[in-house]
C-alpha positions in Angstrom: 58.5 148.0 129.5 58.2 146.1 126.4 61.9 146.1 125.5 62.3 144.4 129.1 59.6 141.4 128.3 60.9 141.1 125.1 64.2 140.2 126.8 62.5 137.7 129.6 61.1 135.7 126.8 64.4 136.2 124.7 66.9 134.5 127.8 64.0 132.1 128.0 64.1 131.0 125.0 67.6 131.0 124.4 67.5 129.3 127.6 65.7 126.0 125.9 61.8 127.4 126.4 60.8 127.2 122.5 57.3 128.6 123.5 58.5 131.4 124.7 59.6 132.5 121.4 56.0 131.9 120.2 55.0 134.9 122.7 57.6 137.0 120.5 55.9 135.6 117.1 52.7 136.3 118.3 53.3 140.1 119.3 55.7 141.0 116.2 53.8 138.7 113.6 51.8 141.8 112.3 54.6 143.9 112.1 56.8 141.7 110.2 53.9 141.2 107.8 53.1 144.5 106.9 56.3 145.5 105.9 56.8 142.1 104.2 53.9 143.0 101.9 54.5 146.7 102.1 57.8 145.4 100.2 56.9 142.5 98.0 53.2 143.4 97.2 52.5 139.9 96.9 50.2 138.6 99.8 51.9 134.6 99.7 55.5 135.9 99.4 54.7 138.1 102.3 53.8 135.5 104.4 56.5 133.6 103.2 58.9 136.2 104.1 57.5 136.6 107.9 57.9 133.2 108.4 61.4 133.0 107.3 62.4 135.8 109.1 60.9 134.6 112.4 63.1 131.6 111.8 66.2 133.1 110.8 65.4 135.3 114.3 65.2 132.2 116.5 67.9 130.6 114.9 70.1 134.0 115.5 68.7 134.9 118.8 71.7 134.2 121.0 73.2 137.5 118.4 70.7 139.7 119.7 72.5 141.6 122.0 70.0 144.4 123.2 71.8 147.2 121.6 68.6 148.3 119.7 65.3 147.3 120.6 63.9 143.7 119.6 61.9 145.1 117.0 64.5 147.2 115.5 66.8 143.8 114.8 63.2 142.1 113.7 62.4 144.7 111.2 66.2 144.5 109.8 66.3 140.9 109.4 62.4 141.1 107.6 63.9 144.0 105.9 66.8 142.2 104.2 64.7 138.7 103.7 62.6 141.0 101.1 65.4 142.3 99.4 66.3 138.7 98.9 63.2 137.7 97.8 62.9 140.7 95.6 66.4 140.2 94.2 64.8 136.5 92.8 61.4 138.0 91.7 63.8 140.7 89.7 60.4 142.8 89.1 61.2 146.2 87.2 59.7 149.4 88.1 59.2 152.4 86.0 61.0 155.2 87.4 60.3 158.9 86.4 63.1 161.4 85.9 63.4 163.7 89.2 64.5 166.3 87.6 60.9 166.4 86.3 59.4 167.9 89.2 59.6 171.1 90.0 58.4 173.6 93.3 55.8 174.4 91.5 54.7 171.0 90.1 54.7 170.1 94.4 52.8 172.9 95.5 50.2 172.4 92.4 50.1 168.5 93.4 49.7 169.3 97.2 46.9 172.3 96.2 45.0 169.4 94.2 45.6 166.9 96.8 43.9 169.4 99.7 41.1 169.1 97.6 39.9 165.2 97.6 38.5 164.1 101.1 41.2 162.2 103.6 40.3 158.8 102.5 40.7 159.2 98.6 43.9 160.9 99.4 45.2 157.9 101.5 44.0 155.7 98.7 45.6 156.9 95.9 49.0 157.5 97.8 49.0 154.2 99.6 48.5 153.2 95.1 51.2 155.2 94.3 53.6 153.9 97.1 53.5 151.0 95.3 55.1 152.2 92.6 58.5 153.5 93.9 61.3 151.2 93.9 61.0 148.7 96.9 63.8 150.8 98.9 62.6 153.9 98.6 58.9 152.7 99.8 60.2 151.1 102.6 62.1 154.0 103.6 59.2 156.5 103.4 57.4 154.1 104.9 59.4 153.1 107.8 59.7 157.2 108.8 56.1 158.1 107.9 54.2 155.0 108.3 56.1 153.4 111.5 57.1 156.9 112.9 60.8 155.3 113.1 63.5 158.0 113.8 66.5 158.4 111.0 68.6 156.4 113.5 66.1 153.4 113.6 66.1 153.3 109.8 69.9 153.6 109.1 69.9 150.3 111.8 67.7 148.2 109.5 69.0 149.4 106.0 72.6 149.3 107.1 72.7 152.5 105.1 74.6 155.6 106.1 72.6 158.4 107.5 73.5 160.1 104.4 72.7 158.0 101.9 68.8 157.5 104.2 68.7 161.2 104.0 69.0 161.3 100.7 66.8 158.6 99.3 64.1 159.4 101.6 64.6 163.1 100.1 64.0 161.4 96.7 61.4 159.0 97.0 59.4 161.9 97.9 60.1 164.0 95.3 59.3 160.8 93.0 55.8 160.0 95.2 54.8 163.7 94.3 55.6 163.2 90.6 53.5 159.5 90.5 50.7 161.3 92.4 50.9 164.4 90.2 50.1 161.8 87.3 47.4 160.0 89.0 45.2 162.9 90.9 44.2 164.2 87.3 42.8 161.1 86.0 41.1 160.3 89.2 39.6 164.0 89.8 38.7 163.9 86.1 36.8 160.1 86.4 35.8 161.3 90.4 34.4 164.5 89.5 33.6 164.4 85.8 34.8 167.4 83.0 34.5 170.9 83.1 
């Protein structure tokens, strides 16, 4: 249902009805934001972001061709405008060794981890996220965060299913070793020494 009114206010705007377009702004403006900061960390650049990308859509509209769904080709064109902007920022992240972690470094992170309530959890891994390299966060968060299938993802990366497969495989192993250095400290300041 939604991809068909997306479409009626698409041909109507590509049909010379600007405020129809405004109906697709105003029910994919959240989206677009959240992955725009989800990406850039940096609340003005996000909002800078979603507004370019809403204009580069209208401006593109008449390539839309339906083939995935409106949101998809939104969330590829937000997608790419942060990689842009992140390209000019040129922030570096510190990136741990995956060889470092091991089974039994996961299932030790993961026992620790059962132990703090659901909202402490969420905290520190939505603080960790933030710490992976920009593509691997928006990976892991497009398929756990936005529930998009592998399919959906390889659309708006313009990555090879492979290549999703596998960075998704290791920005998880990576989010387990940044959590597995932050749980400690915050049990320890949480909790207090033994």
């Amino acid at each position: 249902m939604t991809i068909i009114n997306d479409q009626t206010y698409i041909n109507k705007t590509l049909a010379g009805d600007t405020n129809a377009f405004a109906f697709l702004v105003n029910r994919y403006k959240n989206m677009v934001f959240t992955l725009a900061l989800k990406m850039v960390k940096n609340r003005e650049e996000a909002e800078e972001i979603s507004q370019d990308t809403f204009i580069k859509a209208f401006k593109n509209l008449e390539k839309f061709k339906g083939e995935a769904k409106f949101s998809t080709w939104l969330y590829k064109i937000t997608y790419r405008t942060c990689l842009d902007s992140l390209k000019k920022i040129a922030e570096k992240y510190t990136i741990d060794a995956i060889d470092e972690v091991t089974i039994y470094k996961i299932k030790e992170t993961e026992s620790v981890l059962d132990l703090i309530e659901q909202k402490e959890r969420a905290k520190i891994i939505d603080k960790c996220m933030y710490e992976l390299p920009e593509d691997e966060r928006s990976i892991l968060w497009f398929f756990y965060y936005e529930e998009l299938s592998l399919k959906e993802i390889v659309a708006i990366t313009e990555l090879t299913e492979a290549n999703v497969k596998v960075k998704l495989h290791r920005a998880r192993k990576r989010l387990l070793t940044i959590i597995e250095k932050r749980v400690e400290p915050e049990l320890i300041n949480h909790y207090g020494r033994k």
